[in-house]
C-alpha positions in Angstrom: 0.0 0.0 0.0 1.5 3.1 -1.3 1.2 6.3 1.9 -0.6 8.7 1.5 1.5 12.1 1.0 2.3 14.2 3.5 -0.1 17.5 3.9 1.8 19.9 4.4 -0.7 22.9 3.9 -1.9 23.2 7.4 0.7 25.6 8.3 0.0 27.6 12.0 1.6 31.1 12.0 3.7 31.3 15.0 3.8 34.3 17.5 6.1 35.4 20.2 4.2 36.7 23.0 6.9 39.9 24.9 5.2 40.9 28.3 7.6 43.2 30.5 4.9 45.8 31.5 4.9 45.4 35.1 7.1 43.6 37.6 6.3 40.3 36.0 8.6 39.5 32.5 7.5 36.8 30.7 8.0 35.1 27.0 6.2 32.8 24.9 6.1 31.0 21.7 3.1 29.5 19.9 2.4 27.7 17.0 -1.5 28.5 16.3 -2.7 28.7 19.7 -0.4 26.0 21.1 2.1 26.8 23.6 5.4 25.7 22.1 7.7 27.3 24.9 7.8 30.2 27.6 9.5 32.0 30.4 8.3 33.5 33.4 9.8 35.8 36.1 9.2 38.2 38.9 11.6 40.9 38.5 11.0 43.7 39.7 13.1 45.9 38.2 16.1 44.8 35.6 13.7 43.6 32.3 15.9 45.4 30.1 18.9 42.7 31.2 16.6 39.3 31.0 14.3 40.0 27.9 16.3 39.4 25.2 18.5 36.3 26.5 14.9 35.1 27.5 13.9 35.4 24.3 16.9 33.7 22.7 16.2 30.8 24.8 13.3 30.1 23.2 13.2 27.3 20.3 14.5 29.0 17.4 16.0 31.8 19.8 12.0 33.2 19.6 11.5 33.7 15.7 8.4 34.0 15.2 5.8 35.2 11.8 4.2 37.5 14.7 5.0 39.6 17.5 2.8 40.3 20.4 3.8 42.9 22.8 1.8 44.2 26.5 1.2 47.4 25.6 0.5 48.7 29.5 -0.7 50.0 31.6 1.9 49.3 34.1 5.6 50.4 34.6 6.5 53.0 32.4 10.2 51.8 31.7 8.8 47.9 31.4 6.5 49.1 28.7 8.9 50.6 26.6 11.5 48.3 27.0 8.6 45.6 25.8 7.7 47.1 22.9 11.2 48.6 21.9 12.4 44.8 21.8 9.3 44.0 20.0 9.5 46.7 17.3 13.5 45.6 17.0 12.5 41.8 16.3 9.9 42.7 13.9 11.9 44.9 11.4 14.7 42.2 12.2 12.9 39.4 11.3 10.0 40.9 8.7 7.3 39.6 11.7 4.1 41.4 11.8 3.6 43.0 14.9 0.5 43.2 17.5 -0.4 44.5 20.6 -2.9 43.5 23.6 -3.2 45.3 27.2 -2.2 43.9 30.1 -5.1 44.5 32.2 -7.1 42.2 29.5 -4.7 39.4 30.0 -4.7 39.3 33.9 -8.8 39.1 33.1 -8.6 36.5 30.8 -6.6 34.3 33.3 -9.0 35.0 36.0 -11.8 34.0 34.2 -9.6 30.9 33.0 -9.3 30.0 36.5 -12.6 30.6 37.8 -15.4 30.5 34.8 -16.6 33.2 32.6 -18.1 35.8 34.8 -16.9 39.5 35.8 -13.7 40.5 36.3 -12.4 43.4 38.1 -8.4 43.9 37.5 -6.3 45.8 40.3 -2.6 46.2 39.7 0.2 48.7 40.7 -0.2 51.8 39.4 2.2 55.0 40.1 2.3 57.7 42.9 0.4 55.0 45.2 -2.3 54.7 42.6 -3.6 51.5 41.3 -4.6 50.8 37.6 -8.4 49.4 37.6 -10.8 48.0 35.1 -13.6 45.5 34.9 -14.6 43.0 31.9 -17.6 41.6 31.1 -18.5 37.8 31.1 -17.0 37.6 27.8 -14.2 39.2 28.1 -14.7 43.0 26.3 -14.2 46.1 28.7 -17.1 47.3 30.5 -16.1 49.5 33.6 -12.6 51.6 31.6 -9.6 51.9 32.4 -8.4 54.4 35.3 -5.8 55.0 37.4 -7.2 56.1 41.1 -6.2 56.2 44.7 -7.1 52.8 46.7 -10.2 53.9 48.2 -11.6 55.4 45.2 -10.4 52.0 43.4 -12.2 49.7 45.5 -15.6 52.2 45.1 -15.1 51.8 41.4 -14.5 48.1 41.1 -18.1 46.4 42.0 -17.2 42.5 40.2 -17.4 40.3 43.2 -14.1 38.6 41.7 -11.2 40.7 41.5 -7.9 39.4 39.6 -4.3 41.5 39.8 -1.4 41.8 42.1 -3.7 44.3 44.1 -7.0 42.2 44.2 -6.1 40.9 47.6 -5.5 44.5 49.0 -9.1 45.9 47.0 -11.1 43.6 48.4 -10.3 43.7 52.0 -10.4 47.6 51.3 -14.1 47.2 50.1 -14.8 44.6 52.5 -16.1 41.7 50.4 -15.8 39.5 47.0 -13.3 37.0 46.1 -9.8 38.0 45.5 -7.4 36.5 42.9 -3.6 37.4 42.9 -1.9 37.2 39.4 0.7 39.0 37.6 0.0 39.1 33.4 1.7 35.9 32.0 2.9 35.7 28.4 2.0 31.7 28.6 -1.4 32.8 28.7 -1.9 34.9 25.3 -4.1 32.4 24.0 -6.7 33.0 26.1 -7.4 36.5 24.6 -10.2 37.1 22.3 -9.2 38.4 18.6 -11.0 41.4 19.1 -8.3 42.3 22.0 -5.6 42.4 19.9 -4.8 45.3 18.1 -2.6 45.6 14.9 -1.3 49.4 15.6 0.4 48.9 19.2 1.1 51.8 21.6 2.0 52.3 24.9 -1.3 52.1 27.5 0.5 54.3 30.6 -3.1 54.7 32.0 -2.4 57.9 33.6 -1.2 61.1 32.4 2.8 61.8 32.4 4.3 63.1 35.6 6.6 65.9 33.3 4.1 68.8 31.2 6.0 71.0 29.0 6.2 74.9 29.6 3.5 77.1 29.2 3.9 78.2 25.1 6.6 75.3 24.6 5.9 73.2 21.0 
């Protein structure tokens, strides 16, 4: 019996997934929506110094037909050192390149982890703020994005769960709902719907810039 031939037109695009946009850094490479490889730490501070040797541990040191970067909100140096390096591998390689915000991500693992219901998303903001927004059963953006002091935060955020690496810390300020810690996780891009992802990707700082220019200035 003579095999059959090979098929060989069910190609999947594959994508490297950059997220450095808080104190999390992770990587990931896909093929379709199958996790080939990833990386995950929490750094803190020094992203700049793991990213790229991250990424060149990947399988094929990380080249992939598409780039997705975290686009924010979150540290302001993370998210431009994310999407610098993303930008850099793109031209590089000829890559297409997307983008997808972080707080969506943290969402989409929470209702991963727990079913599809609302989501409200806490994380670090600056000047003791904290970055909030809540997300509908299926996963689209229903409460937006803001940047507000803790007690305003936890007024603002009315899901019962609460997903970020300030949900423990919102809901004992509001004094009830179900509290799930999480930093955004490359390994989980998948989970994101289509419509998340956008195709012209720029920084999400969620807050205005601490430095204004002069009066007059251009």
């Amino acid at each position: 019996m003579t095999a059959a031939p090979e098929d060989t037109s069910l190609v999947f695009e594959t994508t490297l997934v950059i997220d450095s946009a808080t104190d999390a850094c992770s990587v990931a490479l896909f093929a379709g929506d199958t996790l080939v490889a990833g990386d995950y730490r929490v750094l803190g501070r020094g992203h700049a110094e793991a990213l790229v040797p991250m990424i060149a541990a990947l399988p094929g040191k990380g080249r992939a037909d598409r780039i997705a970067v975290a686009l924010g909100p979150g540290s302001f140096t993370g998210v431009r050192v994310g999407l610098a390096a993303a930008r850099a591998l793109a031209l590089a390689w000829g890559s297409s390149l997307v983008g997808y915000p972080t707080l969506a991500l943290v969402a989409a693992m929470a209702r991963e982890a727990e079913g599809d219901v609302p989501v409200g998303v806490a994380m670090t903001g600056g000047h003791g703020e904290w970055f909030v927004e809540t997300f509908a059963a299926d996963g689209t953006s229903c409460r937006p994005l803001a940047s507000l002091r803790p007690a305003d935060a936890a007024v603002d955020t009315v899901a019962d769960l609460v997903a970020g690496n300030q949900a423990t810390a919102l809901v004992t300020a509001r004094g009830h709902g179900h509290a799930l810690p999480l930093w955004p996780d490359a390994r989980s891009f998948a989970l994101l719907a289509p419509a998340i992802i956008v195709n012209d990707p720029h920084p999400l700082y969620g807050r205005a810039p601490d430095a204004k220019l002069p009066a007059g200035a251009p």
